[in-house]
C-alpha positions in Angstrom: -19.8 10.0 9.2 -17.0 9.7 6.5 -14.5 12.5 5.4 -15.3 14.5 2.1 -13.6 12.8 -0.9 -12.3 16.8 -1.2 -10.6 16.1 2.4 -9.4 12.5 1.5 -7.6 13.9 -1.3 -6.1 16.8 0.5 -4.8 14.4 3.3 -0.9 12.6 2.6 -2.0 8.9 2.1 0.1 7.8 -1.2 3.3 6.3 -0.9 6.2 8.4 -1.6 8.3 5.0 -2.9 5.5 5.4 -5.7 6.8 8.5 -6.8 10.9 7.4 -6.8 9.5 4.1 -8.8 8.2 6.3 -11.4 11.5 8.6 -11.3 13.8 5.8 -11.8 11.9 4.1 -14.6 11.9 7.6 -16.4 15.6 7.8 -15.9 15.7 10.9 -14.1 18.7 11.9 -12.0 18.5 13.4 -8.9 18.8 17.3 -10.7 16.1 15.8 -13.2 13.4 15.2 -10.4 12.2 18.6 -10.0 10.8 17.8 -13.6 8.2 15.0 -12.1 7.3 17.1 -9.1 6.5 20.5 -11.2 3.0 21.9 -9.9 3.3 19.6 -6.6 4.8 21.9 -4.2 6.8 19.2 -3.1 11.0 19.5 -3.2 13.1 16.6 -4.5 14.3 16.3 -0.9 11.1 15.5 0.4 10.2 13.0 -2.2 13.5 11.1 -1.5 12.6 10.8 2.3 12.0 7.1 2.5 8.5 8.1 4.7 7.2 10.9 2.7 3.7 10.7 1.9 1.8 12.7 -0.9 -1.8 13.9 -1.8 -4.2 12.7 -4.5 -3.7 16.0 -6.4 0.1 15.8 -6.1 0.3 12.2 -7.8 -2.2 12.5 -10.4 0.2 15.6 -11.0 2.9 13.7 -10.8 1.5 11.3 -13.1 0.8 13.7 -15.8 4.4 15.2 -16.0 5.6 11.6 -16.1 3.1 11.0 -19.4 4.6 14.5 -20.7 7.9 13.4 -20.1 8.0 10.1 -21.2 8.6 9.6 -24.9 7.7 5.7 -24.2 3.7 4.3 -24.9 4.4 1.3 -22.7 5.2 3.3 -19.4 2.2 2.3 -17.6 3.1 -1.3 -18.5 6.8 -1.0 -17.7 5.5 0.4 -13.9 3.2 -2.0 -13.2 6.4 -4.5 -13.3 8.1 -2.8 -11.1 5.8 -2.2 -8.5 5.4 -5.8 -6.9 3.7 -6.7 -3.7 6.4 -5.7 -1.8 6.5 -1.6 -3.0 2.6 -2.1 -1.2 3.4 -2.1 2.5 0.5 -4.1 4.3 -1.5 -4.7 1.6 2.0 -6.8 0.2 1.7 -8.4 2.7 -2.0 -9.6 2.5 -1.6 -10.7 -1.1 1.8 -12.5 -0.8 0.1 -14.7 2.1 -3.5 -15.2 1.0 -4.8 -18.6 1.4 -6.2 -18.3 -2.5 -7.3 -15.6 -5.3 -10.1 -15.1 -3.3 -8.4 -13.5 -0.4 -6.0 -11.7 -2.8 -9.5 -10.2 -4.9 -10.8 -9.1 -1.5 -7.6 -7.4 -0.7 -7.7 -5.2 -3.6 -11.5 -4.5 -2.7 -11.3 -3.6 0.7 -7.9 -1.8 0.7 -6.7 -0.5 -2.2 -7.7 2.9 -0.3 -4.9 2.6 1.7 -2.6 3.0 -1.0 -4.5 5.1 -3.9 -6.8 7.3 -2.1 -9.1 7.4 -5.4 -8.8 4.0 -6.9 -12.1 1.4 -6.4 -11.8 -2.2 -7.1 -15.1 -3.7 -7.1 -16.1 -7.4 -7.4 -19.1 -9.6 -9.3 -19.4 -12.7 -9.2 -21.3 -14.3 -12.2 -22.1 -18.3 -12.3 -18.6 -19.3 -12.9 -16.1 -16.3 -13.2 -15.4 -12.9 -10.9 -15.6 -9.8 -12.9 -12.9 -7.6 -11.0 -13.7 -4.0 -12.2 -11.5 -0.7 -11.7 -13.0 2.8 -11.4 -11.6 5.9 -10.1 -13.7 8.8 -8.1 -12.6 11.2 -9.9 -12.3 12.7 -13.7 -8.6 11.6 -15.0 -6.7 13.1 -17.3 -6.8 10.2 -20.4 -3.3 9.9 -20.3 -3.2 9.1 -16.7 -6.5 7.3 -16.5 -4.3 5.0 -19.5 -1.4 5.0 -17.2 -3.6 4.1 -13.7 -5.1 1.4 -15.8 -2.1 -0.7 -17.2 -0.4 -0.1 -13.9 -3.3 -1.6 -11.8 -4.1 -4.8 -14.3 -0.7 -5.5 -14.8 0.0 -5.8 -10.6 -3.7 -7.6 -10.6 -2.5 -10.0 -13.2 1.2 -10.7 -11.7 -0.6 -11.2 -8.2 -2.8 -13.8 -9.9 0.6 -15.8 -11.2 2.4 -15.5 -8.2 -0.8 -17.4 -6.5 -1.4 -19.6 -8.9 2.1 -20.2 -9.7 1.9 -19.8 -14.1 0.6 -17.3 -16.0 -3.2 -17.2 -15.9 -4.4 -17.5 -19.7 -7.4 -18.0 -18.6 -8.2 -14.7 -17.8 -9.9 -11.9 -20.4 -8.1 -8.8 -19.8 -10.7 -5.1 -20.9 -9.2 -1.9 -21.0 -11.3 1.5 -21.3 -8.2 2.8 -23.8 -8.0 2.5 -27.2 -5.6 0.0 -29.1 -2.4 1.0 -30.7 -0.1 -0.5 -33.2 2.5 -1.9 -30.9 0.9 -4.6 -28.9 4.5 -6.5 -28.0 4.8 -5.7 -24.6 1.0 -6.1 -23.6 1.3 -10.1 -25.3 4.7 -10.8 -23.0 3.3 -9.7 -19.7 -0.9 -10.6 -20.5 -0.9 -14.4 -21.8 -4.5 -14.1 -22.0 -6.9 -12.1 -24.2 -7.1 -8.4 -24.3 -9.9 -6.0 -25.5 -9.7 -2.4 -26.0 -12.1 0.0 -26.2 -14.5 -1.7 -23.3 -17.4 0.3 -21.4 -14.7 -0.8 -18.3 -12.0 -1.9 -17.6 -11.9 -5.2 -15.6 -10.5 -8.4 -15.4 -12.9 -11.6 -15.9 -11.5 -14.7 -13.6 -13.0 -18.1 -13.7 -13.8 -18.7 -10.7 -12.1 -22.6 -10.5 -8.1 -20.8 -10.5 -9.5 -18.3 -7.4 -10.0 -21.7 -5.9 -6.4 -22.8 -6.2 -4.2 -23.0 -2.7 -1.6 -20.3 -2.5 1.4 -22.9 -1.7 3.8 -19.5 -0.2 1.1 -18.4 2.4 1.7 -17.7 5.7 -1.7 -17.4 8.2 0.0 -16.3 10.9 1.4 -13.0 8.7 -1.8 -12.8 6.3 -3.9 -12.4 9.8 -1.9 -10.2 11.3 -1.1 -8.0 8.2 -5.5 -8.1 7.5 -5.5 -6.6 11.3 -3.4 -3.8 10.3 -5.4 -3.0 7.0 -8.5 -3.0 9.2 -7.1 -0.4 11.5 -5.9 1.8 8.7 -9.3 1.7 7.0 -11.5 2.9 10.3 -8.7 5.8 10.8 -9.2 6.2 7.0 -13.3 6.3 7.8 -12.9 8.7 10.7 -14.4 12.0 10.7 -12.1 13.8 12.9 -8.8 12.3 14.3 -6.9 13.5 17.3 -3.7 14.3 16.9 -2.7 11.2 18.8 -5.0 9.1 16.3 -3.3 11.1 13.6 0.3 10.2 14.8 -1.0 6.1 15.2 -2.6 6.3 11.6 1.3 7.8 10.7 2.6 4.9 12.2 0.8 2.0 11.1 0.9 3.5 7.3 4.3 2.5 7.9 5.3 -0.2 9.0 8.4 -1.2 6.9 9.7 2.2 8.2 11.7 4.4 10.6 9.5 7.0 11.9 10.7 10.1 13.0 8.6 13.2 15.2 9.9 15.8 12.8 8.4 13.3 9.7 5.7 13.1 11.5 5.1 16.9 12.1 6.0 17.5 8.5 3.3 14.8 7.7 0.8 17.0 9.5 2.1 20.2 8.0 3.0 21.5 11.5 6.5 21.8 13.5 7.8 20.0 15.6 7.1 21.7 18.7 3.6 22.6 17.7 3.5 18.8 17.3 4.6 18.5 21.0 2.1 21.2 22.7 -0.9 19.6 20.7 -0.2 15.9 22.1 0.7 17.2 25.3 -3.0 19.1 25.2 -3.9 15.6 24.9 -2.0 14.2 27.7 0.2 12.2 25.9 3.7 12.7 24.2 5.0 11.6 21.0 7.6 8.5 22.2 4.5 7.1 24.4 2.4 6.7 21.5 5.4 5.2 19.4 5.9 2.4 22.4 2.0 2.3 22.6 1.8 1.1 19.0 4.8 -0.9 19.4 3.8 -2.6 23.1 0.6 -3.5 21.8 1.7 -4.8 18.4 4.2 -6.9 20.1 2.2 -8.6 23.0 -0.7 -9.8 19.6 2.6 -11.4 17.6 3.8 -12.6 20.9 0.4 -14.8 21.0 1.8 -16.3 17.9 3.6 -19.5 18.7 4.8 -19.6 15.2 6.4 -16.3 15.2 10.1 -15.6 16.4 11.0 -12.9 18.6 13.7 -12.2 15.5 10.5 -12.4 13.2 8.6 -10.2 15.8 11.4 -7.8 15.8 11.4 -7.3 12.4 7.8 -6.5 12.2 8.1 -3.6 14.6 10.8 -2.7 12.6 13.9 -2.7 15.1 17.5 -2.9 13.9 17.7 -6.7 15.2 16.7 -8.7 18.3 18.3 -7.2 20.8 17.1 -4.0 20.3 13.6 -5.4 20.4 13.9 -7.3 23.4 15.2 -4.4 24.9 12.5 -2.1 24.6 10.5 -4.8 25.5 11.9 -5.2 29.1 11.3 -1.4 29.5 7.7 -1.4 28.7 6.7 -4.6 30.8 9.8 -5.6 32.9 9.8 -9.1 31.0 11.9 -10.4 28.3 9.4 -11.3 25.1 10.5 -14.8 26.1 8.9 -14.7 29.4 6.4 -12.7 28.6 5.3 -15.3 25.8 5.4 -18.1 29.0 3.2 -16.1 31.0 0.6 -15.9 28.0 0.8 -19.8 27.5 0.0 -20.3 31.4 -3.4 -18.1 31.6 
């Protein structure tokens, strides 16, 4: 049985890095950012902590003080630039290395949960063209259904030029918004036609560019980053977690980050040391379940002959090499090195 959408939107699943995006394109300063958090219940010193997560009701929120406060039409526009594949985390990491548009399409299908709680792509395919569509599950403010909506095509259209390497003019672009007098900035980023006004808002790709062989793909990363997704989608499915699932989900949410137990108390909306009794209920601790993660994560890229152990290390996220291979002898009394020769003997 799934969680409630009311629970989903309660729990902290949206990136924090979202919200600074949004700050610094408003040009707010660090006294000014109580501004974009009003009615949030979050502090500017949480939102600046590089691992914060928020709710669904704090960043549509947070997206409706922005519209308030911005003075400029083409926000949405202007923050759909900004946030490229690499402010996405995993699923960056999926569309950077996907063997075509298909794989990128999919991505958006299957995981843009894992970054907007409330955002659905959904995918048609018609004789020759994919009709990529874009709903929302729940009733948007206009202004910050307009906002969602520019910001998602315009990261769906650059994703389609960085695979394809040009700008796609082959695509035909629908928004649910009405048009406006000043269509400038919507021509320079959309080389392709635009309608306004539609029943929904979508993208239509021909289905011969979703064909075309993404030249900057890695397999080895694009598999290994899908394996991630898939985790963080059945954690996302589960009814109830156990603290110790809640602290992995934590973890694998980030994996670009430095994880901390008092983040990931804070996270859970509990202290530290209530943190600590509840795992220890469960028989675990919260440093086994970080070298859990970690162990396991490391022995699957180890399997990867085309992986370093530098590139290894920076996947887990440790300072450099050393560090890695350190922790490494401590969990299985091997260096990664010898560990990886033991894996290509059996």
């Amino acid at each position: 049985m799934e969680v409630s959408l009311e629970q989903n939107f309660l729990e902290n699943n949206i990136p924090s890095n979202y919200v600074r995006i949004i700050g610094r394109e408003l040009g707010l300063s660090i006294r000014e950012f109580a501004q974009l958090l009003e009615s949030t219940q979050l502090t500017t010193k949480e939102i600046m902590q590089a691992d914060r997560m928020v709710n669904a009701y704090q960043f549509i929120q947070i997206l409706t003080n922005a519209s308030f406060i911005s003075c400029d039409p083409n926000l949405g526009l202007k923050l759909g630039q900004r946030l490229t594949p690499a402010t996405h985390g995993l699923m960056g990491f999926v569309v950077n290395n996907s063997p075509n548009l298909v794989g990128v399409l999919e991505a958006f299908q299957k995981y843009m949960p894992t970054r907007l709680s409330f955002g659905r792509v959904s995918l048609k395919q018609e004789r020759d063209l994919i009709k990529c569509e874009l709903n929302f599950l729940v009733n948007l403010p206009l202004d910050v259904k307009r906002l969602l909506s520019e910001i998602c095509m315009v990261i769906l259209y650059e994703s389609i030029e960085f695979i394809i390497g040009r700008k796609p003019n082959e695509v035909i672009i629908y928004f649910e918004h009405a048009s406006r007098k000043d269509l400038d900035l919507y021509h320079h980023i959309f080389n392709a036609p635009i309608n306004f006004a539609s029943i929904q808002t979508a993208m239509h790709i021909p289905f011969h560019i979703c064909q075309i062989i993404n030249p900057s793909a890695d397999k080895n990363i694009y598999r290994l980053a899908l394996e991630q997704c898939e985790k963080l989608i059945k954690q996302l499915k589960s009814e109830k977690d156990s603290y110790t699932n809640k602290v992995q989900r934590i973890i694998l949410s980030n994996p670009s980050k430095t994880i901390t137990e008092e983040f990931i108390a804070s996270e859970l909306f509990i202290s530290k040391r209530t943190l600590a009794r509840k795992l220890k209920i469960e028989g675990t601790r919260y440093q086994s379940i970080v070298d859990d993660v970690r162990s396991r994560q490391a022995i699957e890229y180890l399997k990867e002959d085309n992986l370093s152990i530098a590139a290894i290390a920076s996947l887990l996220n440790f300072h450099d090499s050393t560090n890695f291979r350190r922790a490494f002898k401590r969990w299985f009394k091997l260096t990664p090195t010898e560990y990886r020769n033991v894996l290509k003997k059996t």
